[in-house]
N, C-alpha and C positions, 0 to 999 in steps of 0.2 A: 910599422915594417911588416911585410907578408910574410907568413910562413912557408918555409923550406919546402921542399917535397918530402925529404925525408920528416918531417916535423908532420905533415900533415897523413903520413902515413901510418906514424905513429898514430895521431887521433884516431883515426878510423880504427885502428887496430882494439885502442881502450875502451869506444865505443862499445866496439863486437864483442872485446871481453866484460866490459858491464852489462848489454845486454843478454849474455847467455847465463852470468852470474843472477842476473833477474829471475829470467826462466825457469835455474835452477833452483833458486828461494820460491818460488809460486810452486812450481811441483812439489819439493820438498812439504811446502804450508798445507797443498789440500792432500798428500798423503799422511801428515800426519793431523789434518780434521779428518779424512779417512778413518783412520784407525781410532779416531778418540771415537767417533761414531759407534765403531764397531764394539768398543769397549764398555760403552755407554751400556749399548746393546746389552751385550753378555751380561754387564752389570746387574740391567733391568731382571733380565729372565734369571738370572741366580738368583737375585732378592726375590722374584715373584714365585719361583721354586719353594725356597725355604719359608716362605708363607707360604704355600699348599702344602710341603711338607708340617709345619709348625699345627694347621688347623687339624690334620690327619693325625697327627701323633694326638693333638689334644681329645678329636672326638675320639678314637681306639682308646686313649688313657681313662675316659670316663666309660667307655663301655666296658674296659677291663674291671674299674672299681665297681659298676653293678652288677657283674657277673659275678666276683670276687663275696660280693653284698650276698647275691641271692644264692650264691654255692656254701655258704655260709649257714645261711638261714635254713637251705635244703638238711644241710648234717644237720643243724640242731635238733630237725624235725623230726629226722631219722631216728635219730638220736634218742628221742622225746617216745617214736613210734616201737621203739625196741626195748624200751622199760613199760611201757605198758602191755606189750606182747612178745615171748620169745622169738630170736631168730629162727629158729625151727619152725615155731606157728605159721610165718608169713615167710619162708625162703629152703628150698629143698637144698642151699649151701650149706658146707661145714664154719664157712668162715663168719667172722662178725659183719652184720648189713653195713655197720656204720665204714667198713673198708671201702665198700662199692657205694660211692654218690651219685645220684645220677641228677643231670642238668635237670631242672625243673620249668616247664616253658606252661606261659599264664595263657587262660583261653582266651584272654584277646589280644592276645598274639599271633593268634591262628584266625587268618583270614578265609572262609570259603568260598573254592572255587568252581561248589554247586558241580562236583563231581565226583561219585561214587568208585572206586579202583577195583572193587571186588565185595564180595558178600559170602559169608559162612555161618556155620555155627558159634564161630568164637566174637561174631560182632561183624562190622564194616569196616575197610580201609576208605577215606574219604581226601579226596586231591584238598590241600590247602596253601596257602602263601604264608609266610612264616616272616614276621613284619619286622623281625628282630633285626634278622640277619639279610631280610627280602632275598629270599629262594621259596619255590614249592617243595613243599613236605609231605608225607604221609602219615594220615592220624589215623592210626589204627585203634578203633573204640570195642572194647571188651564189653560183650554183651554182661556179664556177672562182674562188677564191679571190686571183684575183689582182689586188693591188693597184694596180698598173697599170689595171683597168679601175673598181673602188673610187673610185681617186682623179679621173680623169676624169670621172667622170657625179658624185660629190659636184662637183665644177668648178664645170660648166655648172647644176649646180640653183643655184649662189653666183651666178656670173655671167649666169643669166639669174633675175634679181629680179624678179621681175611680180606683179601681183595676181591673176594665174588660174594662177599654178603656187606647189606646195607648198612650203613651205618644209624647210628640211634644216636638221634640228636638230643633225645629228653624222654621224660616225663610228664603226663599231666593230671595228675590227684587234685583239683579247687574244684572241681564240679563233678559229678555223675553224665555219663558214664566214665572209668577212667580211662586213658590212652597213652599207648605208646605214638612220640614223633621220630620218621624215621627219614633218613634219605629218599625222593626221588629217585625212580630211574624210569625213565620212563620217554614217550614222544609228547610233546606237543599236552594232553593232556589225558593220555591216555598210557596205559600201562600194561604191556603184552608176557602173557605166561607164555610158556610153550605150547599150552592146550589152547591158549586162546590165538597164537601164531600158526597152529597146525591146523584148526578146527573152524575158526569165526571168518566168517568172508568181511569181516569190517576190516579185516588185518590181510588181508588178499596182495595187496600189493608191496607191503612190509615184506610177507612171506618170499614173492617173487627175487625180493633186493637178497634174501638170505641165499648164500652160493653152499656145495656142500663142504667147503673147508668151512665157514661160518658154522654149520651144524659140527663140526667137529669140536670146533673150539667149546662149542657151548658143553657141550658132551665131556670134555676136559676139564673145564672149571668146573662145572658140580662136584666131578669125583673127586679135585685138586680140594674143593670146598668142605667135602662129607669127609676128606681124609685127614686133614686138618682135624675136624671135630673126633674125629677116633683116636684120633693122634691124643687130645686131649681127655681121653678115656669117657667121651659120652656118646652118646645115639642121639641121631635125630626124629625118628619112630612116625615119620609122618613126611618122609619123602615120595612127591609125587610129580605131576608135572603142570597139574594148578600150584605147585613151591617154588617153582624154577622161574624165573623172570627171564627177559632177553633183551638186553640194552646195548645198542652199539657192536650187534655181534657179539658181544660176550654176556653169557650165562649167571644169577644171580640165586642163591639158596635163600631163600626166606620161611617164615614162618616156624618158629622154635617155641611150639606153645605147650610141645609135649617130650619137649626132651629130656631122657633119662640118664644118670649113669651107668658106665658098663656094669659097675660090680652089683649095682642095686635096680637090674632093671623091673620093669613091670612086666605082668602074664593077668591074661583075660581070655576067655573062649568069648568069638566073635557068633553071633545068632546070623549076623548079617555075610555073606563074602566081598570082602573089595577085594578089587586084581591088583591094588597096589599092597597090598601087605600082605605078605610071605607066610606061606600053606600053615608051618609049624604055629605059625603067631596066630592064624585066625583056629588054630585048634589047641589053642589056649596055653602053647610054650610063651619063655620070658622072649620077649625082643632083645638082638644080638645087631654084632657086626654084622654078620652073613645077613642078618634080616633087612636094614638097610640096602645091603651090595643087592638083594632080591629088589628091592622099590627102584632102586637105580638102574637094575635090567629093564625092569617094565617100562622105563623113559627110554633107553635105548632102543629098544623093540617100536616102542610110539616112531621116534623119528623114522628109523632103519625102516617101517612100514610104507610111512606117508611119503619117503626119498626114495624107496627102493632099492635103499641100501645092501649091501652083503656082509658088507662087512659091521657094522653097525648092528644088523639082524644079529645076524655071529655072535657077537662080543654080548648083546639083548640075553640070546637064547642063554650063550654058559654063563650071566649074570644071574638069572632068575631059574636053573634049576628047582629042583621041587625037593631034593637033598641038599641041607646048610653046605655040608663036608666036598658038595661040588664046586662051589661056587667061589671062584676066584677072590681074590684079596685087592682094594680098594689098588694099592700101587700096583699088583699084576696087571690093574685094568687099564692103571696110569702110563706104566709103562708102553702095552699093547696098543694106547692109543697115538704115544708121537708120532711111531714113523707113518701111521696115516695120517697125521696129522700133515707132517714133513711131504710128503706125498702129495696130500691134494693142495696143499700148498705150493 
């Protein structure tokens, strides 16, 4: 017997409803292989995260135990080097050496990179890679070997922590001569004082990049830097502007190979004149605050000269009076110099 019309309407009808129930199970199927994909995914890169993580934690945990090893072995030695010699012999601090440790970095861990940063009386700063931590470092080598002055000037770079002086990454006493390792700041592999930015046409085009708000900054951090150190009742006694560095536009105080306390400082009558240390010093008064604020004019005066600044000149000139009792106070200069600051800015 044939089907009805109504009968065969219905068919057609269940047809269209099973096949859109089809369509709907096949979407449904590859959005959810979709998403297991996706999940897969995620799964993968989490797992492979937490292995980079896991290798990282493991290499920093062994580099923490040899740091831990060799800061260790540093005290003992200290330790060892201060029973056989007073802290007084070897350290112009009141405090016990074994307080201040300082990292101890081995010479072949110092890679050279066959470039010299500077050259003085006190030795050579020499460009190296530091294979430790892979950065360039500065191994400053002490012509006179002696630990007593080593440990002094690492000291004072610990105890005077600032944001415009380098950091001291270590020590290095296993071999002759000894040295201090200190932070880079530098370009490329080369390292600009302000004498050598003002003066060296190697640095010609360095100079050009510096605008004069750039000069101002740097002018601000040294004294923000040298204020800091008075603040902590010492002198620097050897600010000039082969001490000042200039990284990034901003200003760096280095070299503390003669810095004294306020209440103990030293007096010498100078045979020689330098223009960076202040009249009363070179005729045999103790070196002061005022005496510093004078070496800090004389860099004021260098820029204020080479910029043709006024203002700078200015601030130079009543810095390095020839009478102590003239010459402004490290925050009088701080203050005087934001709103130029603010200004050329």
């Amino acid at each position: 017997m044939a089907p009805t019309q109504e009968q065969k309407r219905r068919m057609r009808n269940d047809r269209k409803k099973r096949k859109k129930y089809e369509i709907r199970e096949k979407r449904k199927a590859k959005q959810v292989a979709g998403l297991n994909l996706k999940f897969e995914a995620a799964l993968r890169a989490v797992n492979d995260e937490a292995t980079r993580n896991k290798d990282l934690a493991s290499k920093y945990y062994s580099l923490w135990k040899r740091c831990a090893k060799q800061k260790k072995e540093i005290a003992q030695l200290l330790d060892k080097t201060c029973k056989r010699k007073s802290y007084v012999d070897i350290g112009a601090h009141e405090k016990s050496m074994s307080t201040y440790v300082f990292s101890q970095v081995l010479p072949e861990e110092l890679e050279d990179v066959n470039q010299i940063l500077g050259a003085g009386t006190f030795g050579e700063c020499h460009l190296k890679q530091y294979l430790r931590l892979g950065i360039r470092v500065v191994e400053k080598k002490l012509v006179e070997s002696d630990l007593k002055l080593l440990y002094d000037e690492a000291y004072y770079m610990q105890l005077f922590s600032h944001r415009c002086v380098p950091h001291l990454i270590g020590i290095q006493t296993q071999i002759k001569p000894y040295s201090l390792i200190m932070e880079f700041l530098g370009h490329g592999v080369e390292s600009m004082t302000v004498h050598r930015l003002l003066f060296d046409a190697v640095f010609s085009e360095q100079k050009s990049r510096m605008l004069l708000p750039n000069w101002f900054r740097v002018c601000y951090d040294i004294a923000d830097a040298l204020h800091y150190i008075h603040e902590k009742e010492y002198l620097h006694c050897d600010l000039k502007s082969n001490n000042v560095l200039v990284c990034n536009q901003k200003g760096y105080l280095i070299d503390f190979g003669k810095v004294c306390k306020v209440r103990n400082p030293r007096a010498k009558k100078y045979k020689t004149v330098y223009p960076h240390i202040a009249p009363e010093v070179l005729n045999g008064h103790p070196v002061s605050k005022a005496s510093d604020v004078f070496s800090y004019g004389k860099i004021l005066k260098i820029i204020g000269e080479q910029l043709r600044n006024k203002e700078l000149l200015s601030m130079g000139d009543k810095a390095s009076e020839s009478l102590p009792s003239r010459r402004p106070s490290l925050l009088g200069i701080l203050t005087a110099l934001q709103p130029s600051m603010a200004k050329n800015y």
